[in-house]
N, C-alpha and C positions, 0 to 999 in steps of 0.2 A: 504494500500500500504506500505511495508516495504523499506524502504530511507535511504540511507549510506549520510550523509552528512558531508562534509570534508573541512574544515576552519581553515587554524593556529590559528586563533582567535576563542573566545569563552566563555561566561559564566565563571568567574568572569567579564573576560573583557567584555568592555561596546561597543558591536556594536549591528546592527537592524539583523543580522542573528540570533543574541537569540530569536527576539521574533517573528523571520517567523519558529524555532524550535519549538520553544513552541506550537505557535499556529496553527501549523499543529499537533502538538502530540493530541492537544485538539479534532481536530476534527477525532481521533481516528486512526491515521498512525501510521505504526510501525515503530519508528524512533532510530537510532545511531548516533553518531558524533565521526567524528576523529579530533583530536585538536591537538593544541602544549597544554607547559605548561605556564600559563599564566604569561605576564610579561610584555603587553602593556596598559599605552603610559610608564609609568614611566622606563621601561629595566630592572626592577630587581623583582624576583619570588613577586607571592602577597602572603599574610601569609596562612600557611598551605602547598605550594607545597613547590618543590626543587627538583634538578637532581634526587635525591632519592623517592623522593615521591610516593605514588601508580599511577600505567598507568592506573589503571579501577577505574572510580566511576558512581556514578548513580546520575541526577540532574532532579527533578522532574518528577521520570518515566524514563528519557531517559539515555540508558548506555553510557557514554562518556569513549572514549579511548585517552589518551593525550601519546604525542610523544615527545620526549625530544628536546629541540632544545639548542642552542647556543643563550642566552641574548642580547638586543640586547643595552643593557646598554643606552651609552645617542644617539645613533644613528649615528656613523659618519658613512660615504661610508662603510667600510672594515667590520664596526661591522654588518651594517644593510644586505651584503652581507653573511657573514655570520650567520645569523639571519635565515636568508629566506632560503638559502641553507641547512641547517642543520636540518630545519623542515623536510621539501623534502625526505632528504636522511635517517632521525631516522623513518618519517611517512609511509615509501616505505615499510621498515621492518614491520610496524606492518600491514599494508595490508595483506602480507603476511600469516600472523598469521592470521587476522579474519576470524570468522565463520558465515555463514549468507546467508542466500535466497534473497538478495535483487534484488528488481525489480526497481531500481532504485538510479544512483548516483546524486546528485546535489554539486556544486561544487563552493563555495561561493569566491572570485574572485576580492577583492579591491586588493592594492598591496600587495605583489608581485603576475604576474599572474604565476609564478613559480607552485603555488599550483596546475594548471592545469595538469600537469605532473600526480599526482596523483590520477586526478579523472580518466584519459586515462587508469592508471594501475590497479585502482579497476576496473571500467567500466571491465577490459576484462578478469578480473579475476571472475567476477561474473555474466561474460556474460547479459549485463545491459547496457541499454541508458546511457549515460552523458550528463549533464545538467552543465553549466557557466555560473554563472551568473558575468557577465563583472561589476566593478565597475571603471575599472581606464585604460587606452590608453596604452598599451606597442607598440612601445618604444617610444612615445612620453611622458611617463611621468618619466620614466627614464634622458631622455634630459634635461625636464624644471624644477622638480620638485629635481629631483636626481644630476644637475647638469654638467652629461657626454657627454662630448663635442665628443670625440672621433667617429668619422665614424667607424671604423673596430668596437670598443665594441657596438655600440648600432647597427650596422649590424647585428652582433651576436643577440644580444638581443629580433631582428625583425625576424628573421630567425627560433628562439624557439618559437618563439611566433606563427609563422606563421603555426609552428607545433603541438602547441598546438591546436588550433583553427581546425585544418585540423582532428585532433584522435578524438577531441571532437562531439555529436555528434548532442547538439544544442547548438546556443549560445543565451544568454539571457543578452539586455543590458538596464541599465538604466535609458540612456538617448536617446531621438530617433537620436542624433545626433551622437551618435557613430556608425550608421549601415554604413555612405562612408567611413568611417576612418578604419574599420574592410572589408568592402568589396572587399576595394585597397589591402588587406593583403591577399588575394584569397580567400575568405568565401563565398558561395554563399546567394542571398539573403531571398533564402526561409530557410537557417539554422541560422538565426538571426530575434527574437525577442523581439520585446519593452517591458520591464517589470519593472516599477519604484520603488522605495520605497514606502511605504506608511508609516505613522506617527503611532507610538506605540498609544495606548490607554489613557496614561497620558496626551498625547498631546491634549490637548482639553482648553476651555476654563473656567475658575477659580474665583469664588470671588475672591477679594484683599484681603489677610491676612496684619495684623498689624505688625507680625512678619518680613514678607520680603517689608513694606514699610518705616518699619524708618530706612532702610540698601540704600535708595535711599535717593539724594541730593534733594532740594527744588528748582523746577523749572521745563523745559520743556528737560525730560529724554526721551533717545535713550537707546537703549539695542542692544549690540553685542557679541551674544553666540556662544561659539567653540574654534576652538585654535587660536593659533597667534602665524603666519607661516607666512614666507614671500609668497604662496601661497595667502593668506589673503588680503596682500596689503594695511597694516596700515599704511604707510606709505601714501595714498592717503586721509584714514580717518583726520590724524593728519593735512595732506596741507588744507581739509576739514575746521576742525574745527579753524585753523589760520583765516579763514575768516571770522567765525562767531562768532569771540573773543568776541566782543561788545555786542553780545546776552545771552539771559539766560538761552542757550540750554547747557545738558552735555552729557558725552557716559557713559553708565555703563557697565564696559566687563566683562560677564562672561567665562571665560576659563585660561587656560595658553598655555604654546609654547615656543620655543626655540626663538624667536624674541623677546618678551615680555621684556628684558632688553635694548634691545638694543633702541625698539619702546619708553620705560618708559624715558630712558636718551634720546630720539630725543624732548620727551612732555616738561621735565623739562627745556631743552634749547629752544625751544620757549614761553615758559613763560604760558605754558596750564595747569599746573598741577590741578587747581582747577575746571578743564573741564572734567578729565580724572577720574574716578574711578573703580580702578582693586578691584573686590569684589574677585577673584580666581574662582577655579572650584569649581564646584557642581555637586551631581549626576542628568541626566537627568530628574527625576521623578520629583525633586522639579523647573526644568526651567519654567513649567506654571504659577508658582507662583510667579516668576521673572517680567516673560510675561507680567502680570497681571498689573502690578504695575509700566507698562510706558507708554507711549507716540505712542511708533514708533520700530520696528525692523530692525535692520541693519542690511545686508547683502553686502559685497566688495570680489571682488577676485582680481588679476593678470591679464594684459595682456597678452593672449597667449592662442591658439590654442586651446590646451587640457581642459581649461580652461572653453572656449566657449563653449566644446561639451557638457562638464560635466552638471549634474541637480547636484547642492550642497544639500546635506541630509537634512541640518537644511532649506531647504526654503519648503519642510514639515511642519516643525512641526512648522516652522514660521506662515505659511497658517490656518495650524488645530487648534492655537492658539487666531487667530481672531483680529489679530493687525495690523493699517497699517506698509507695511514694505515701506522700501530704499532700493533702491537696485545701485550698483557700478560694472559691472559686465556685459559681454559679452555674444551672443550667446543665448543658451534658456533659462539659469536664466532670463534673461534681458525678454525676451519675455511673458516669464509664468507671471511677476510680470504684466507687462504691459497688456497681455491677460486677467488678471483677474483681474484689477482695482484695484489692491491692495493697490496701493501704488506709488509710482513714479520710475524709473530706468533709468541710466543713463550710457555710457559706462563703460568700466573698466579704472581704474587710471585718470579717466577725476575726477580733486578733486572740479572746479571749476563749474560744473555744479550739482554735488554732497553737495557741498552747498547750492546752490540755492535751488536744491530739498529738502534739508532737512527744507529749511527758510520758503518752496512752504506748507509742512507740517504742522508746528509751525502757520503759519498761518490760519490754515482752523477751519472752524466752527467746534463746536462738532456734529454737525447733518453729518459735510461731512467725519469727521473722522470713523464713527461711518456708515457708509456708506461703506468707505473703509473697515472696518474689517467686516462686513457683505458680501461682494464681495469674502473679504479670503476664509472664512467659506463655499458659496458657489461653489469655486472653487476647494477647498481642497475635499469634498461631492462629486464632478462629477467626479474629475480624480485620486483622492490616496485614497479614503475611502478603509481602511481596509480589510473587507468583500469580498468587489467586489472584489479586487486582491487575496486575498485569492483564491476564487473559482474561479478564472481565469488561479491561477500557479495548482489546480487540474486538472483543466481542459488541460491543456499543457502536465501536467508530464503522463496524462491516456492517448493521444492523441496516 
């Protein structure tokens, strides 16, 4: 099957569309990609591109076409607007240009869903299905996430949106609880369906290397991997760990984030700093190995809607991992942790019952712990193994 697949993001950057690229090219599709030039999370080119740089290269077999965009530097409103924008309108031009029998667009879909635009215009340029895969609420996550209070802009917002969705010609979302929230936007319900992430291959479970255990504190460690974003809601972890001062539990975060200073000066003025340790980012591949060498996995988000609907990526590869998790966190995160014994879950921002749970952990046998990560492992196998969704999206895109 030859597949136009179209993602401002892309190989250098680190998202799971690389490796549903990949590993459809493996099982012998004939696959292209239209990109931007890579420049996320950090906003500024990664080494080797630049405005100038070549639009064609080839990345394992597969021809990748990159579209110039506008940086999106450290992300404020105006920049991130014109970020998203700019892709859209340099990526439109090179449609234009492409050449190609495809029998199929798929059209990858976290924010902005702006990129949809593009898949409607290849789709009709190559007389071809379109395939969205939905990872994020327009315009509710413009509202909470983007902070746009404005009724008439996120009308707007709802409006394109509701247009995209309508040219599109299936819609594919992540979480099952995005189908009311896209239905209300007039989709109908046979043109939406469930289709999750599943965990890269690395994501599995790991001896303990010596390497990544003398980088953890002595005691009873939590692990919290990703950014830190007020999305996040560290601020519930820290009220969290106020509580369990007296114990000799600590957090090890792996990520960064635009909160990250603000969260470090709220630690140091509670007097936690000997609780807290920010080890930085790491490339995904080595997280098992992190994994490996704690206690328990954290998971917290935000109150709020969009929030609830959402399946958080890394409670994957937390699952495929084989660790009990925590979870702090609304909607079906909260369900999936609780449906599969994982672990313990408790609303979002509740910090006081998020302690409890984390003391409810600290204290269990290692037969029950060890029980819990077996639960993960089984649950991870039933519902995101790899394989199965694989032949599940051939199975969709031949349909």
């Amino acid at each position: 099957m030859k597949i136009l697949f179209i993602s401002q993001y892309f190989y250098p950057e680190n998202f799971r569309i690389n490796d549903l690229v990949f590993s459809l090219k493996k099982r012998s599709h004939d696959i292209e990609v239209l990109t931007g030039k890579p420049n996320y999370p950090k906003g500024d080119y990664f080494k080797g591109y630049s405005w100038d740089s070549p639009k064609e290269e080839e990345i394992e077999g597969i021809k990748v076409h990159r579209a110039n965009l506008i940086l999106r530097k450290k992300g404020g409103g105006f920049r991130l607007f014109l970020n998203y924008f700019s892709f859209v309108f340099f990526a439109f031009f090179k449609i234009l240009k492409l050449k190609g029998d495809f029998e199929k667009v798929f059209i990858y879909a976290p924010s902005p869903i702006t990129v949809g635009i593009l898949g409607i215009v290849a789709a009709k340029k190559f007389k071809c299905k379109s395939y969205l895969w939905v990872h994020d609420l327009w315009p509710e996550s413009v509202r909470v996430a983007g902070g746009i209070k404005s009724s008439i802009a996120l009308g707007l917002v709802n409006q394109m949106t509701k247009l995209i969705y309508r040219y599109t010609d299936l819609l594919l979302v992540q979480s099952p609880e995005f189908k009311t929230y896209i239905k209300n936007q007039g989709v109908a319900d046979n043109n939406i369906i469930y289709y999750p992430y599943y965990a890269e291959d690395f994501y599995k479970v790991v001896e303990k290397d010596v390497r990544y255990i003398k980088q953890f504190p002595k005691g009873f460690n939590l692990v919290f991997a990703g950014n830190i974003g007020v999305a996040q809601s560290f601020d519930t972890i820290v009220s969290a760990f106020e509580k369990l001062k007296e114990h000799d539990i600590n957090l090890v975060v792996l990520g960064d984030g635009r909160d990250k200073s603000r969260i470090q000066k709220q630690i140091k003025e509670k007097g936690l700093t000997e609780k807290f340790y920010f080890l930085g980012a790491y490339p995904p591949e080595q997280m098992p190995y992190y994994f490996s060498c704690t206690n328990g996995l954290l998971i917290t988000l935000k109150k709020a809607d969009i929030f609830s609907f959402t399946m958080p990526g890394k409670l994957q590869s937390y699952l495929a991992c084989g660790k009990p998790i925590i979870g702090s966190l609304d909607g079906i995160g909260n369900k999936i942790i609780s449906e599969s014994n994982s672990g313990f879950a408790c609303d979002a921002e509740n910090h006081e019952l998020l302690a409890e749970n984390i003391l409810k952990l600290y204290n269990l046998s290692e037969v029950e712990k060890v029980k819990l990560s077996n639960n993960a492992l089984t649950y991870f196998e039933n519902n995101f193994n790899k394989e199965y969704l694989l032949d599940r999206l051939e199975h969709i895109l031949d349909e």
